[in-house]
DRENDO-1510 file (C-alpha; in Angstrom, 1 decimal, always signed):
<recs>
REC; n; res; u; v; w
REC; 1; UNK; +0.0; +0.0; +0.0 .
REC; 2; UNK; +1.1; +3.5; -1.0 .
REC; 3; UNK; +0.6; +6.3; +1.3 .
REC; 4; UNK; +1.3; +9.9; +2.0 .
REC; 5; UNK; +0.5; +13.5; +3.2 .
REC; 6; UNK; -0.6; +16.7; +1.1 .
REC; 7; UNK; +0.5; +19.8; +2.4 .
REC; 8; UNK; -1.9; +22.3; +0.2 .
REC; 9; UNK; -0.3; +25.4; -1.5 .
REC; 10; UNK; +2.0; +27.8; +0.9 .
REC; 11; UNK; +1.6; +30.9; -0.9 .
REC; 12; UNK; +5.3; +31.6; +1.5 .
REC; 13; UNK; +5.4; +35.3; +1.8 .
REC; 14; UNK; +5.9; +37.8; +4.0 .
REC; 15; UNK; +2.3; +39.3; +3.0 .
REC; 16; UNK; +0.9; +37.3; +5.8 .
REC; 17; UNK; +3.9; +37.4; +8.6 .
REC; 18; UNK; +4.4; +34.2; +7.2 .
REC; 19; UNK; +1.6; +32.1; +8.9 .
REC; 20; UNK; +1.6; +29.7; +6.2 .
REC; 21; UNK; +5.0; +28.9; +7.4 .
REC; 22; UNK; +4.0; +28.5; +10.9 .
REC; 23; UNK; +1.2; +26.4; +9.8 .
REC; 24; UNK; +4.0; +24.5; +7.5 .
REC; 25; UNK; +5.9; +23.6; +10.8 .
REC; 26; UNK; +2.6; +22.9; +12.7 .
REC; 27; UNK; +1.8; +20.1; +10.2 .
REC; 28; UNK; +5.0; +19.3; +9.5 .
REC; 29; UNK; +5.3; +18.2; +13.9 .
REC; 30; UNK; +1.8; +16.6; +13.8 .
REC; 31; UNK; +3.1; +13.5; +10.9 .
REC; 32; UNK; +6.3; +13.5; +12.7 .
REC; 33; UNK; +4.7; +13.3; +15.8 .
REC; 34; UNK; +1.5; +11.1; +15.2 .
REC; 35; UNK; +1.9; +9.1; +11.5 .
REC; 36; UNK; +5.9; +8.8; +11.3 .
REC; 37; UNK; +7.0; +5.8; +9.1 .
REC; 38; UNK; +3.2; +4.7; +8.7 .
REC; 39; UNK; +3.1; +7.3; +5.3 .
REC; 40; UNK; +5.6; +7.2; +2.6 .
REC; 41; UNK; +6.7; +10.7; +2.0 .
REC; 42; UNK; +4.4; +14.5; +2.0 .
REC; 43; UNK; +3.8; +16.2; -1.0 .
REC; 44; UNK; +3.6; +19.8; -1.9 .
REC; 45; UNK; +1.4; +20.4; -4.5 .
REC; 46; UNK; +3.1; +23.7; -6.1 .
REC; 47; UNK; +2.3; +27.9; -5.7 .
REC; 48; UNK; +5.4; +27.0; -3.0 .
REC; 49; UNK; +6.7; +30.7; -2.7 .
REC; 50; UNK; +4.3; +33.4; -3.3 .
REC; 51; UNK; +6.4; +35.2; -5.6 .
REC; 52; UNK; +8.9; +32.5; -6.7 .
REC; 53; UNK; +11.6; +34.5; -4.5 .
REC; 54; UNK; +14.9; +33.1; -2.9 .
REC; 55; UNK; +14.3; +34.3; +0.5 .
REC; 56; UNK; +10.5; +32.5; +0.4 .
REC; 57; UNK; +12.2; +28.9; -0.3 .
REC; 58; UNK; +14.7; +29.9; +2.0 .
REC; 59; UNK; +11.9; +30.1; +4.5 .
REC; 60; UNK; +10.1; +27.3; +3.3 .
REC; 61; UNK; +13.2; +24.8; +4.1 .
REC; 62; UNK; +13.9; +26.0; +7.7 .
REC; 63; UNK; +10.1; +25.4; +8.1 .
REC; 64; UNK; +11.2; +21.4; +7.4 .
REC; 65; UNK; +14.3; +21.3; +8.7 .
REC; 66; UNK; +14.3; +18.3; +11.2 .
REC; 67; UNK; +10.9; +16.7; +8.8 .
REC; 68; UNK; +11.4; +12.9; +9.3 .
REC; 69; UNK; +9.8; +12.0; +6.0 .
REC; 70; UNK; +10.9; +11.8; +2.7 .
REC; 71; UNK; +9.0; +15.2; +0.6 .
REC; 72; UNK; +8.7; +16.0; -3.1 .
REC; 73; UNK; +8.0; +19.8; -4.4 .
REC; 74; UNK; +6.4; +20.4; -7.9 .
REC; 75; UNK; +6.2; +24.2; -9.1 .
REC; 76; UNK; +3.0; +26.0; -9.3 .
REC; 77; UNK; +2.2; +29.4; -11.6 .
REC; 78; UNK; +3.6; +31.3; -8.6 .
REC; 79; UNK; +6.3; +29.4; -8.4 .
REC; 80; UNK; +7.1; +30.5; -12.2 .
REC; 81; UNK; +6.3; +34.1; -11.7 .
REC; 82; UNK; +9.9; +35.4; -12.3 .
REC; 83; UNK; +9.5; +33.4; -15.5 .
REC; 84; UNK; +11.8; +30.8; -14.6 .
REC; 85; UNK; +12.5; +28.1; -12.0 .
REC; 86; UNK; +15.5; +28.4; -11.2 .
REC; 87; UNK; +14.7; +29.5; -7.5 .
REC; 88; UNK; +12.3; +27.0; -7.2 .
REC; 89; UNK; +15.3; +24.1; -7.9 .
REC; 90; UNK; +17.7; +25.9; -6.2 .
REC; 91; UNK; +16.2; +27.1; -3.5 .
REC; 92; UNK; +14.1; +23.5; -2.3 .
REC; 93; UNK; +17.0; +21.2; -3.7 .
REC; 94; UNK; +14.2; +20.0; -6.0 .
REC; 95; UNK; +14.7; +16.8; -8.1 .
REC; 96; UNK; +14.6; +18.0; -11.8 .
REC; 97; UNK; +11.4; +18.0; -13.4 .
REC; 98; UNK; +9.9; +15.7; -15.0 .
REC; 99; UNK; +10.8; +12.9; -12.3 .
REC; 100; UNK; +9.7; +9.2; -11.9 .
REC; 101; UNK; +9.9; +7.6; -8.6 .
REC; 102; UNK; +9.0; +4.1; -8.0 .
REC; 103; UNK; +8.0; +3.9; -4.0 .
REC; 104; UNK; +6.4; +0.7; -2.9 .
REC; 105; UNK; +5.6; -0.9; -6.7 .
REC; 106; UNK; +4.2; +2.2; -7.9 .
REC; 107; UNK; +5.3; +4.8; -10.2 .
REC; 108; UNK; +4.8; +8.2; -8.9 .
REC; 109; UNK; +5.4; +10.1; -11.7 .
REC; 110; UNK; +5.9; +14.4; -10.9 .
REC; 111; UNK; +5.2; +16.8; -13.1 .
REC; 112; UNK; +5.6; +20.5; -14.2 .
REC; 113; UNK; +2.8; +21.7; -16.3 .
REC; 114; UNK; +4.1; +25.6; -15.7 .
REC; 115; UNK; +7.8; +25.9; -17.4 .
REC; 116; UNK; +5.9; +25.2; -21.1 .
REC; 117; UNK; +3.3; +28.3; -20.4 .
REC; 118; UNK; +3.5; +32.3; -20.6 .
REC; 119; UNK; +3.1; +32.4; -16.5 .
REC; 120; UNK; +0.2; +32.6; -14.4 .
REC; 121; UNK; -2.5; +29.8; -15.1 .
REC; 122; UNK; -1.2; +29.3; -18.7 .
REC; 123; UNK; -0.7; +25.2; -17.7 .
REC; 124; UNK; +0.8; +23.3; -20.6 .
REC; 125; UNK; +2.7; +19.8; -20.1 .
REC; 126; UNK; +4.6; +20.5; -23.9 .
REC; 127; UNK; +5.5; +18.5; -26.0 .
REC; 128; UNK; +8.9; +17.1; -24.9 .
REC; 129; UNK; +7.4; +15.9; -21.6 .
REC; 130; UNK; +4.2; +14.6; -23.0 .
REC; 131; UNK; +6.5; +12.3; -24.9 .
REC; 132; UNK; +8.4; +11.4; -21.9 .
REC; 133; UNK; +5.0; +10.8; -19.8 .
REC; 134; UNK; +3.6; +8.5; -22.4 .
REC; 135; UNK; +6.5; +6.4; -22.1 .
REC; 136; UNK; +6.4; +6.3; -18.3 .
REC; 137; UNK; +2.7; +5.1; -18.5 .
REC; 138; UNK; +3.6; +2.5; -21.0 .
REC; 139; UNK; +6.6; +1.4; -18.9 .
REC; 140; UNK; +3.8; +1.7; -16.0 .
REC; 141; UNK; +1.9; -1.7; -17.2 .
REC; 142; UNK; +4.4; -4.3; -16.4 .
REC; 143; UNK; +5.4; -2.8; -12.7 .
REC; 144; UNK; +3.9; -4.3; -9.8 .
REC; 145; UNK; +1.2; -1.6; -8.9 .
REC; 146; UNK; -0.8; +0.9; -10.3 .
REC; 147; UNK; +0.7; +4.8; -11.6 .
REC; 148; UNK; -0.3; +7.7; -9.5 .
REC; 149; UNK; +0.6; +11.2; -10.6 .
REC; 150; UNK; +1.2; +14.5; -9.4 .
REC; 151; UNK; +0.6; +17.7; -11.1 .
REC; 152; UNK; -0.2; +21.5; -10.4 .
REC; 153; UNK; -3.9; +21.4; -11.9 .
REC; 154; UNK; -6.2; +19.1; -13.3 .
REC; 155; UNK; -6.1; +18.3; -17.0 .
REC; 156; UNK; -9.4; +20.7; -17.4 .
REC; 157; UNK; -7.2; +23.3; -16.2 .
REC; 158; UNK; -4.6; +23.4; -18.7 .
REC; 159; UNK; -4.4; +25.7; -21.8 .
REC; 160; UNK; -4.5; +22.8; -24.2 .
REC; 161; UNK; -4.2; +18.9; -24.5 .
REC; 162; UNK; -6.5; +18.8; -21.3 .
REC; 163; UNK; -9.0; +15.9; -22.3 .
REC; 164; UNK; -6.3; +13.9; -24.1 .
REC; 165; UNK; -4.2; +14.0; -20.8 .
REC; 166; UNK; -7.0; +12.7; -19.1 .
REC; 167; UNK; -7.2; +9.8; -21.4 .
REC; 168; UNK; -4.0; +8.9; -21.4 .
REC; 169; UNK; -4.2; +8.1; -17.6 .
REC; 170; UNK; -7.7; +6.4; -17.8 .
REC; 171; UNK; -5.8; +4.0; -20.8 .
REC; 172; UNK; -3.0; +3.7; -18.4 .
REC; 173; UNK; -5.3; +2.7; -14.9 .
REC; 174; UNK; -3.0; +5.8; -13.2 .
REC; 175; UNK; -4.7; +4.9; -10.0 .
REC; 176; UNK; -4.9; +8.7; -8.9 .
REC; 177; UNK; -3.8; +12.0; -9.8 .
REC; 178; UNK; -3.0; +14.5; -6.9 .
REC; 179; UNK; -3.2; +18.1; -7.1 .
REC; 180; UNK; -3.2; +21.6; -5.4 .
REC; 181; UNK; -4.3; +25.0; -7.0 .
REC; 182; UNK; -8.3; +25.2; -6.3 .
REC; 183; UNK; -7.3; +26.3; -2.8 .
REC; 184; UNK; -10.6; +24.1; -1.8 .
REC; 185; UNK; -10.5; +20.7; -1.2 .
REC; 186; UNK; -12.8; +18.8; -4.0 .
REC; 187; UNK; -12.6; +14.8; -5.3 .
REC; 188; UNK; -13.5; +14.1; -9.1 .
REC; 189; UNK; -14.3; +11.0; -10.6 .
REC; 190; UNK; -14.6; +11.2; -14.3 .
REC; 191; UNK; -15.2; +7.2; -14.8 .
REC; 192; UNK; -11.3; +6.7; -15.2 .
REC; 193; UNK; -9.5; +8.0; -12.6 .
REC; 194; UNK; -9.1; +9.6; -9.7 .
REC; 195; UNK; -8.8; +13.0; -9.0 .
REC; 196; UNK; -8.1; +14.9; -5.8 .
REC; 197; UNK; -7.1; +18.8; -5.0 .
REC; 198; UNK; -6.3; +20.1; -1.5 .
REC; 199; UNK; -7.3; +23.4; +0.0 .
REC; 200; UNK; -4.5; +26.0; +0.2 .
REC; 201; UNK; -2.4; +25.9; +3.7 .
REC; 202; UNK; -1.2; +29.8; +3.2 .
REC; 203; UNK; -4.4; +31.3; +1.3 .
REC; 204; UNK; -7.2; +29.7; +3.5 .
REC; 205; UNK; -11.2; +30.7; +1.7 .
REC; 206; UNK; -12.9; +27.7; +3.2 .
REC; 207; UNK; -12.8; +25.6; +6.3 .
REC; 208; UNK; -9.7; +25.0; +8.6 .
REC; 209; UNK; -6.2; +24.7; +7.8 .
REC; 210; UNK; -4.7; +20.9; +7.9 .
REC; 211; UNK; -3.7; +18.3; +5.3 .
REC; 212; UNK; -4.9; +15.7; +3.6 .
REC; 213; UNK; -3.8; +11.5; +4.0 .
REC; 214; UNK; -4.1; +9.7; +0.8 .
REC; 215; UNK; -3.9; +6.3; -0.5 .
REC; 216; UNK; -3.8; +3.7; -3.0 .
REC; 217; UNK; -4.7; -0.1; -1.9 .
REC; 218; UNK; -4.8; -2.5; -4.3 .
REC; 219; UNK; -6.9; -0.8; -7.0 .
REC; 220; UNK; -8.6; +1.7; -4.4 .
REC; 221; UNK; -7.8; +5.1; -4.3 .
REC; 222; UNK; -8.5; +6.5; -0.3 .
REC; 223; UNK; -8.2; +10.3; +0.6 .
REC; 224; UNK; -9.6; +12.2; +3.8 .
REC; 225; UNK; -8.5; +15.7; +5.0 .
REC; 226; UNK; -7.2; +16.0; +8.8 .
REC; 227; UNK; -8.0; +19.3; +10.1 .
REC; 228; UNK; -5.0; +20.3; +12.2 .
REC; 229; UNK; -6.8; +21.4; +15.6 .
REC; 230; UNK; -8.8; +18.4; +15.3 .
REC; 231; UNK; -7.7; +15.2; +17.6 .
REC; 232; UNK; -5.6; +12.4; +17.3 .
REC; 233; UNK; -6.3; +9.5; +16.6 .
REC; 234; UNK; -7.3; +9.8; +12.6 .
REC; 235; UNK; -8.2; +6.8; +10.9 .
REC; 236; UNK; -8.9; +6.1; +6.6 .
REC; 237; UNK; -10.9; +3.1; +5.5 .
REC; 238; UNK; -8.3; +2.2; +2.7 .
REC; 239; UNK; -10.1; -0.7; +1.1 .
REC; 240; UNK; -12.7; -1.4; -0.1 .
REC; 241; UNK; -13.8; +1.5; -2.6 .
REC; 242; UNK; -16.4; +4.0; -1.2 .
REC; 243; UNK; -19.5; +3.6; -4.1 .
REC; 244; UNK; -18.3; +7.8; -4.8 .
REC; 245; UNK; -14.7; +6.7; -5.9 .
REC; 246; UNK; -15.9; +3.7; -7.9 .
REC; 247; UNK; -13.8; +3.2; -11.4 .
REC; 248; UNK; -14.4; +0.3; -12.1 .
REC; 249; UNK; -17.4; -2.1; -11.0 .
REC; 250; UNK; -15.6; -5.0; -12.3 .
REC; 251; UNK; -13.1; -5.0; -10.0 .
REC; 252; UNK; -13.8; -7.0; -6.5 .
REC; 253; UNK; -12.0; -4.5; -4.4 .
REC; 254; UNK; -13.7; -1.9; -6.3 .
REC; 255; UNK; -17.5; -3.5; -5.8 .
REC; 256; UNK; -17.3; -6.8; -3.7 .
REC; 257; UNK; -19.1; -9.4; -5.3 .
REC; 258; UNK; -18.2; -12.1; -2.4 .
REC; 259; UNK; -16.4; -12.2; +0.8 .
REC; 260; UNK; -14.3; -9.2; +1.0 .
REC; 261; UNK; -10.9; -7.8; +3.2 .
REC; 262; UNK; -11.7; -4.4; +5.0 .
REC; 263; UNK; -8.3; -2.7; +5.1 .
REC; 264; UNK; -7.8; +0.6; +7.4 .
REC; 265; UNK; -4.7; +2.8; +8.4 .
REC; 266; UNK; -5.0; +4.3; +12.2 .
REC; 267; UNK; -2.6; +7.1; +12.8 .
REC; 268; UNK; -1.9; +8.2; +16.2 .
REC; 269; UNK; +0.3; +7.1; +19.1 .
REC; 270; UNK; -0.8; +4.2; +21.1 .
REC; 271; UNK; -3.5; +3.0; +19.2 .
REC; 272; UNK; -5.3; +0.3; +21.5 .
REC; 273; UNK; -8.1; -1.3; +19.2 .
REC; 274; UNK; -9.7; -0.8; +15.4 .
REC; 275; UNK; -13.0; -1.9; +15.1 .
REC; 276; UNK; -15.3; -2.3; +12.1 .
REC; 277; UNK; -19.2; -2.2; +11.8 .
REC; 278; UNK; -21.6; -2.8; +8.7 .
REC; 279; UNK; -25.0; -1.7; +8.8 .
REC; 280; UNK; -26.6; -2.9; +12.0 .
REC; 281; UNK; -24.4; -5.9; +12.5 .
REC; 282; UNK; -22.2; -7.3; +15.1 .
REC; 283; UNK; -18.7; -4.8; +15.4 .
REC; 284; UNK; -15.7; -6.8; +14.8 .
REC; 285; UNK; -12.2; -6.2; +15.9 .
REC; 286; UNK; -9.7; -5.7; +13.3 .
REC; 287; UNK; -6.3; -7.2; +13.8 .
REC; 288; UNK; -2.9; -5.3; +13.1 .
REC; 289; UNK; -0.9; -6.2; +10.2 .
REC; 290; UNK; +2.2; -7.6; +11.1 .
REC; 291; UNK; +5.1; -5.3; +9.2 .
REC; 292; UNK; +2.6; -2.6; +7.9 .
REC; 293; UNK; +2.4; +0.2; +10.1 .
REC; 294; UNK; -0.5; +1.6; +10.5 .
REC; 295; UNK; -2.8; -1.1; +8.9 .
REC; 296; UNK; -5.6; -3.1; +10.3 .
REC; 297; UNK; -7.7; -5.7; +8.6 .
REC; 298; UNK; -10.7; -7.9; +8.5 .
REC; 299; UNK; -12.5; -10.4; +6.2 .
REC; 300; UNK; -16.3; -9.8; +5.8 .
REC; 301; UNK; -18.9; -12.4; +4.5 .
REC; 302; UNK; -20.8; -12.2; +1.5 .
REC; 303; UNK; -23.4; -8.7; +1.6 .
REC; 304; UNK; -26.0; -8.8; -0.2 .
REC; 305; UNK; -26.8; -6.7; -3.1 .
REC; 306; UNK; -27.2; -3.0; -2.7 .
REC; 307; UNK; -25.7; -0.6; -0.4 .
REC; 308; UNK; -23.8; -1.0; +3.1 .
REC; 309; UNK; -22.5; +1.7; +5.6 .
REC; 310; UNK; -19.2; +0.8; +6.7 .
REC; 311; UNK; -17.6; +2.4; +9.9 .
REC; 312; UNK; -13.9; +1.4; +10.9 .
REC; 313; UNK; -13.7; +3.4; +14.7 .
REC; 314; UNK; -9.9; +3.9; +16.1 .
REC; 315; UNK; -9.4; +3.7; +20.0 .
REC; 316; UNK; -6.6; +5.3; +21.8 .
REC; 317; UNK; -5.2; +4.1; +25.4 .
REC; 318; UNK; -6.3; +7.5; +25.8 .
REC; 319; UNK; -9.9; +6.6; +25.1 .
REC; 320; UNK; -9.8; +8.9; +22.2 .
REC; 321; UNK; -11.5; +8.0; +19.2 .
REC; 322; UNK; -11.8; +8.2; +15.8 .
REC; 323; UNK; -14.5; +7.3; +12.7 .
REC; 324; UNK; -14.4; +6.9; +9.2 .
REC; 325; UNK; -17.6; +5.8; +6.9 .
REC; 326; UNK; -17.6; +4.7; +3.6 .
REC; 327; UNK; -20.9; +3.3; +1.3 .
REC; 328; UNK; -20.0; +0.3; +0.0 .
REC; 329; UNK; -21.8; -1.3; -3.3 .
REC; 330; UNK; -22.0; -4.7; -3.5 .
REC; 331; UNK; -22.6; -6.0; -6.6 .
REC; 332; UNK; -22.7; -10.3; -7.2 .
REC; 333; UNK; -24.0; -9.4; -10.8 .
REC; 334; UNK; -22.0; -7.1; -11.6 .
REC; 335; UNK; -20.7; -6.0; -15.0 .
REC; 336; UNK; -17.6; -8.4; -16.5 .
REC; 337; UNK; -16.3; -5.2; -18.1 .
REC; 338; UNK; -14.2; -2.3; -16.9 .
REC; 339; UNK; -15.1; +1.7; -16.5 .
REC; 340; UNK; -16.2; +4.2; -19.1 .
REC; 341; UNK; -14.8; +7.4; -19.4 .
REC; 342; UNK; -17.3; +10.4; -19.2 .
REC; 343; UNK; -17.3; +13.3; -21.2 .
REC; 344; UNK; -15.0; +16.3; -20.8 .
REC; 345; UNK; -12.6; +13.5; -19.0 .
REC; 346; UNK; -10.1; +15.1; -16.1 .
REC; 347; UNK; -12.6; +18.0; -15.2 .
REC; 348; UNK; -14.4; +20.2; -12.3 .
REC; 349; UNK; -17.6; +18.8; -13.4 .
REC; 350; UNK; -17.0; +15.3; -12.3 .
REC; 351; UNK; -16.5; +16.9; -9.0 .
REC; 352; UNK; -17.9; +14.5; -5.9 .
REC; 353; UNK; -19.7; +17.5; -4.5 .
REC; 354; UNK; -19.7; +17.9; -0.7 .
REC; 355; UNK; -18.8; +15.1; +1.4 .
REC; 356; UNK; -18.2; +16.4; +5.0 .
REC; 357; UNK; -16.9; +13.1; +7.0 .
REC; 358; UNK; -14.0; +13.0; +4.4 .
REC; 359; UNK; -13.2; +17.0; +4.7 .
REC; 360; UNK; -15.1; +17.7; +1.5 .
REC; 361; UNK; -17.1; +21.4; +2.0 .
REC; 362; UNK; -18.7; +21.4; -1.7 .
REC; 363; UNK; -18.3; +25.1; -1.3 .
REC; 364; UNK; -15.5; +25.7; -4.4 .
REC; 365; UNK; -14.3; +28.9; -2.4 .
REC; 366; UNK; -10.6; +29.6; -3.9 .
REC; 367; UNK; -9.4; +31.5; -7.4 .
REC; 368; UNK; -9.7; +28.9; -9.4 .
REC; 369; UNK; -13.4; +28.2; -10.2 .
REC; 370; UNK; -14.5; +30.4; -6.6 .
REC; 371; UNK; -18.1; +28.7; -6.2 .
REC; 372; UNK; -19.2; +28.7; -10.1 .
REC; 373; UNK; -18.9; +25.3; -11.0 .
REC; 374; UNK; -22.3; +23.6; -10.9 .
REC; 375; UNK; -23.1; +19.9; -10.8 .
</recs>
């Protein structure tokens, strides 16, 4: 299983007396502190440094000095606004752009869809790293696990070669596709993939500042925003597929069609017992698995056919708790066949909508599409 943090987008300036920064080092303590080695590396998403100016990344890399985790950086159009990125690579030590990493059987594949534009929201992925990306994906379908992919914006968002972008990672299965720039937290499921943006740390238009926890199990792609006042512990039902993120009905994992595995990582220190109820049944423990950090399973019987609520709760020796809820769709009869791609593939209006257990406001309040998107 493949998982990690998303800081959202720092907007690092002294505009603000810095307070994404403090936020940065707030967040930055809470994983250290509470999720350690149970997530693979943090991601930020791009619009790093307000301005794209040395003494903002300088800023930004005393704010992670210490950070036990592994962390990748992508540029975002603020990043690019002194029309190059040379203080971006300089002044975060980022890996050159385009970069493929393979972490835990999957390719995480990093990408700059700014460099190829004019500046500000002028997102193109050009043609040289197109060509380099199509041969990643390609390469992609004889490696263990599924793609994932991070990028500024989603495909909608760019100036051109949007939709065909989005087909190339539903062709490819690219398991999910991370993103910041909306500066609101919103999930979109276009019948191919999934998509996921988080709300801006530094810029804040909706809800409060935290982070979000993602993951990929299997075929299942898991995400849920932790608030960062909110309490420890924090758990994310990892497998199987809530009916919302649903790609591909074919798939068991995806819509159970028998017994099934309920798979769920618990962060937090001292975590004393996971437990797992469907519908109005009996709550079963869940078991730790040995040499996975974090993760807790259990097998259910067959379900019949329809929809199931599915609650995985997290006890601390503390006694504090923690919930997460899924809707499951169990389908015996089923289709044979995979997913089909919607119209207008890799765009806002394939947005989830609201979906407050997981973090999700509905409310689109940010300078992207600020609240006129309608679904």
């Amino acid at each position: 299983m493949l998982c990690w943090s998303h800081v959202g987008d720092l907007h690092a300036s002294d505009e603000d007396e810095w307070d994404s920064l403090r936020l940065l080092s707030r967040i930055a303590q809470e994983i250290d502190g509470n999720m350690g080695r149970a997530t693979d590396f943090a991601f930020l998403p791009g619009d790093n440094a307000n301005n794209g100016e040395p003494s903002q990344y300088r800023r930004i890399r005393e704010a992670l000095e210490g950070f036990g985790r592994p962390w990748f950086a992508i540029p975002g159009d603020h990043d690019f606004e002194p029309k190059s990125l040379a203080n971006f690579y300089a002044g975060l030590n980022a890996q050159n752009l385009p970069l493929s990493v393979s972490i835990k059987g999957h390719r995480c594949i990093f990408l700059d869809i700014v460099s190829s534009g004019s500046g500000g929201p002028d997102f193109r992925l050009g043609a040289v790293q197109t060509d380099w990306l199509k041969d990643q994906l390609s390469q992609s379908e004889s490696d263990p696990e599924r793609p994932v992919v991070f990028m500024h914006a989603f495909p909608g968002d760019l100036a051109e070669g949007g939709e065909a972008l989005a087909k190339l990672f539903a062709e490819h299965q690219v398991a999910s596709i991370d993103t910041g720039h909306t500066h609101y937290n919103e999930l979109l499921n276009d019948g191919g993939a999934i998509y996921s943006a988080t709300r801006s740390t530094g810029q804040i238009e909706e809800g409060p500042p935290g982070f979000s926890v993602h993951a990929i199990d299997g075929s299942v792609a898991s995400w849920r925003f932790k608030p960062l006042d909110s309490p420890w512990p924090f758990v994310l039902i990892t497998s199987p597929a809530d009916r919302r993120l649903i790609v591909d009905r074919a798939l068991d994992d995806q819509s159970p069609k028998g017994p099934f595995a309920v798979h769920a990582k618990a962060f937090g220190e001292d975590i004393e017992q996971v437990t797992l109820s469907i519908d109005d049944q009996p709550t079963i423990v869940m078991s730790a698995v040995a040499g996975a950090l974090g993760l807790w399973a259990a097998t259910v019987g067959r379900l019949e056919d329809g929809r199931h609520s599915l609650v995985v709760s997290a006890t601390a020796l503390t006694g504090a708790t923690d919930r997460d809820r899924i809707e499951v769709e169990v389908m015996s009869r089923g289709p044979s066949t995979g997913g089909t791609l919607k119209p207008r593939p890799g765009d806002h209006v394939h947005t989830l909508g609201a979906w407050p257990e997981r973090g999700l406001l509905g409310s689109q309040l940010g300078p992207n599409k600020n609240g006129t998107i309608k679904w």
